[in-house]
C-alpha positions in Angstrom: 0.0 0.0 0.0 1.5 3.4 -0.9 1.2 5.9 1.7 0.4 9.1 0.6 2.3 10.7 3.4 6.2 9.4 1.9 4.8 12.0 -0.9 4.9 15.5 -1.1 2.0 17.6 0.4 -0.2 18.2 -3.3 -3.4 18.7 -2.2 -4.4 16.0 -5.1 -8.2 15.6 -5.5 -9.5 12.2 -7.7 -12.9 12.1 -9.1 -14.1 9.1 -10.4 -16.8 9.5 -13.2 -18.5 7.6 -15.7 -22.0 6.5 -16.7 -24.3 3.9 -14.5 -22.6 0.9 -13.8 -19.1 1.4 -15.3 -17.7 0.2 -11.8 -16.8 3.7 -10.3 -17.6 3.1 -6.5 -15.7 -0.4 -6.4 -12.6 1.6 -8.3 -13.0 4.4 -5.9 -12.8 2.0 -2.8 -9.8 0.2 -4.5 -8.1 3.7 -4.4 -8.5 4.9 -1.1 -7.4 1.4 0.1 -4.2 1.3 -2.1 -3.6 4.9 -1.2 -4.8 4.8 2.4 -6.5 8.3 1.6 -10.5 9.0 2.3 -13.1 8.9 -0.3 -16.1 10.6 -0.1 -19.2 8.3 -1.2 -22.1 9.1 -3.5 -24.3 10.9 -1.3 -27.3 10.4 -3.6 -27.8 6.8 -2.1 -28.4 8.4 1.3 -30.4 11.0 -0.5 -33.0 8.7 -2.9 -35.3 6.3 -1.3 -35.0 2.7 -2.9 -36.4 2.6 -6.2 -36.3 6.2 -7.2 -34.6 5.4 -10.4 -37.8 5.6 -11.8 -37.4 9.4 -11.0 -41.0 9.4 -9.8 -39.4 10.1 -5.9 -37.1 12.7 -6.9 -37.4 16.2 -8.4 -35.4 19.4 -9.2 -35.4 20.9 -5.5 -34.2 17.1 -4.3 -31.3 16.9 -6.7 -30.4 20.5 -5.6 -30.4 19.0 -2.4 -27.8 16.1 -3.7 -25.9 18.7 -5.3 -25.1 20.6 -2.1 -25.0 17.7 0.2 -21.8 15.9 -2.1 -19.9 19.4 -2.6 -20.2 19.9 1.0 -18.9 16.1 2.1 -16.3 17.0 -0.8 -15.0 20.0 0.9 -15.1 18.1 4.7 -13.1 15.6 3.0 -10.2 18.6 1.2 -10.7 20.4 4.7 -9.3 17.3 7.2 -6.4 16.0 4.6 -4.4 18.2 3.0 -2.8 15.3 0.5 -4.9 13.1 -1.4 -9.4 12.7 -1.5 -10.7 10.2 -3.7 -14.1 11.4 -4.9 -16.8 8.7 -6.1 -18.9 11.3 -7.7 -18.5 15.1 -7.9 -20.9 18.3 -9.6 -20.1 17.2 -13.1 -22.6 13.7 -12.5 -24.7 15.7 -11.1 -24.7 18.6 -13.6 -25.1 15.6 -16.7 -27.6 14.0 -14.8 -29.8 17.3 -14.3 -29.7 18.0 -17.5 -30.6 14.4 -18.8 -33.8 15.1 -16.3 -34.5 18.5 -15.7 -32.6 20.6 -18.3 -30.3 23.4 -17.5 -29.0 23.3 -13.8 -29.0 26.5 -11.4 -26.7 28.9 -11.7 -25.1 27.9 -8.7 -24.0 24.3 -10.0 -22.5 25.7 -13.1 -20.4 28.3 -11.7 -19.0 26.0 -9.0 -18.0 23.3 -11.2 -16.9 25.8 -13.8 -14.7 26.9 -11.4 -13.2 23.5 -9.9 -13.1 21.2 -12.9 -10.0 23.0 -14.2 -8.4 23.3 -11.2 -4.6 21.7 -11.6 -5.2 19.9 -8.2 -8.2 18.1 -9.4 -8.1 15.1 -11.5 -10.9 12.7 -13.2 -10.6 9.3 -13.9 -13.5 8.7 -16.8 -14.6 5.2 -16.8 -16.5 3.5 -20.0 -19.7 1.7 -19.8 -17.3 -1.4 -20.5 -18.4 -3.6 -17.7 -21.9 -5.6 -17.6 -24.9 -3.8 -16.5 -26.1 -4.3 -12.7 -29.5 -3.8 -12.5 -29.7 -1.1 -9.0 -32.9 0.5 -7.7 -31.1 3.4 -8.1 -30.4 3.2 -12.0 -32.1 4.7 -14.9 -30.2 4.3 -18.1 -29.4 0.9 -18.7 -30.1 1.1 -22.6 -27.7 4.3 -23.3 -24.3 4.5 -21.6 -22.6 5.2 -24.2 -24.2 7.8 -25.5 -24.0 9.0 -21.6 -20.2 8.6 -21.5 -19.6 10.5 -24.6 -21.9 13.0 -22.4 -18.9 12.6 -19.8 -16.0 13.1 -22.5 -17.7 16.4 -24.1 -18.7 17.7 -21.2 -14.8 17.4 -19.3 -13.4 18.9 -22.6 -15.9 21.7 -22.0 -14.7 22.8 -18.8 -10.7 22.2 -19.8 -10.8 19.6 -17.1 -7.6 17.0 -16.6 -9.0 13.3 -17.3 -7.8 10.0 -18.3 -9.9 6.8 -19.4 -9.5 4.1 -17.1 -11.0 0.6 -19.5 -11.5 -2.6 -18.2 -12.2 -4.0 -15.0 -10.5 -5.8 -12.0 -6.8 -5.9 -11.4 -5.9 -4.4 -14.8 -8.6 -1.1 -14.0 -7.0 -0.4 -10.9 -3.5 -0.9 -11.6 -4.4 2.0 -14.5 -5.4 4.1 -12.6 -3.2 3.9 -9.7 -0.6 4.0 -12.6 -2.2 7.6 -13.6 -2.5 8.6 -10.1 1.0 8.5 -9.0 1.9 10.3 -12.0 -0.5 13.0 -10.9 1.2 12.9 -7.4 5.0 13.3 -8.8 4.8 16.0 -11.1 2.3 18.3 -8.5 
C-alpha cells in the first residue's frame, strides 16, 4: 500500500466518473485502500429512497439537495487531509444528470463546477460503460451509456478539465489508474 504521506504535500483531489454501472464506486474504494487516503461516497444513495430510479421520488429541488449535500462532504473531506481525496462522484454527475432530467442546472452548480473542474489539483478518472450492467434500484439508463459517456468526454473537454480513461475492470482497471495517479502525485 502506498502511503500518501512518503509524498509531497499536493493537495491532489481524484474524481471518479463515468456513466451507471461502469464500476466507479468499487474503483474508488480500490483507491483509497491502495492509497490509504478517504473517499467521499455518492451521497445520492443516502439522499434517494429505494427505487427512485424511476425518478417518480425525486425532483429538481431534491437533486439541488444532492448537489449541495456531495460538494459539502467534498470539501469536509479537502478540509481534514491536506494530500490526497478520492471522490466517487462530484458536480459534473450531477450537472449531466440534471440535465438528462430536468434541463439546465441552477446557476449555482454551473459556476462551481466551472470553477473547480480545471483546477490543476483536481483530476478525473472517466470510466467507460465497459463492464456488464447491474440492474440497482437506483439506476435509470441501462439502454444508453454510451451515449451518456460520450456525455462525460464532451462535457470534461468543456470545462478544460484534466481526465484519463480508465478501461477494463478488476486488477488491470486499478492498476491503470493507480498507474495515472501516482503520475498525478509526482509532477504536483
Amino acid at each position: 500500500m502506498a502511503s500518501v504521506d512518503a509524498r509531497s504535500t499536493t493537495g491532489l483531489t481524484v474524481v471518479i466518473v463515468g456513466p451507471e454501472s461502469s464500476g466507479k464506486t468499487t474503483l474508488a474504494r480500490a483507491l483509497a485502500e491502495h492509497f490509504d487516503a478517504p473517499w467521499v461516497a455518492e451521497v445520492a444513495r443516502e439522499h434517494l429512497p429505494s427505487g427512485a430510479g424511476s425518478g417518480a421520488r425525486y425532483d429538481a429541488a431534491k437533486l439541488d439537495q444532492i448537489a449541495r449535500a456531495q460538494l459539502d462532504a467534498e470539501q469536509h473531506a479537502r478540509a481534514t487531509h491536506q494530500h490526497l481525496v478520492i471522490l466517487d462522484t462530484d458536480l459534473l454527475v450531477i450537472d449531466i444528470w440534471w440535465r438528462e432530467r430536468f434541463g439546465t442546472p441552477p446557476d449555482w452548480l454551473v459556476e462551481s463546477l466551472a470553477s473547480t473542474a480545471p483546477e490543476p489539483r483536481r483530476r478525473y478518472l472517466l470510466c467507460p460503460p465497459d463492464l456488464p450492467w447491474e440492474a440497482d434500484p437506483l439506476r435509470e439508463n441501462p439502454h444508453d451509456r454510451e451515449r451518456l459517456y460520450d456525455l462525460y468526454r464532451r462535457r470534461l473537454t468543456e470545462l478544460g478539465a484534466s481526465y484519463q480513461v480508465i478501461p477494463g475492470a478488476g486488477a488491470g482497471r486499478s492498476a491503470a489508474a493507480i498507474s495515472a495517479i501516482d503520475g498525478w502525485l509526482d509532477i504536483s
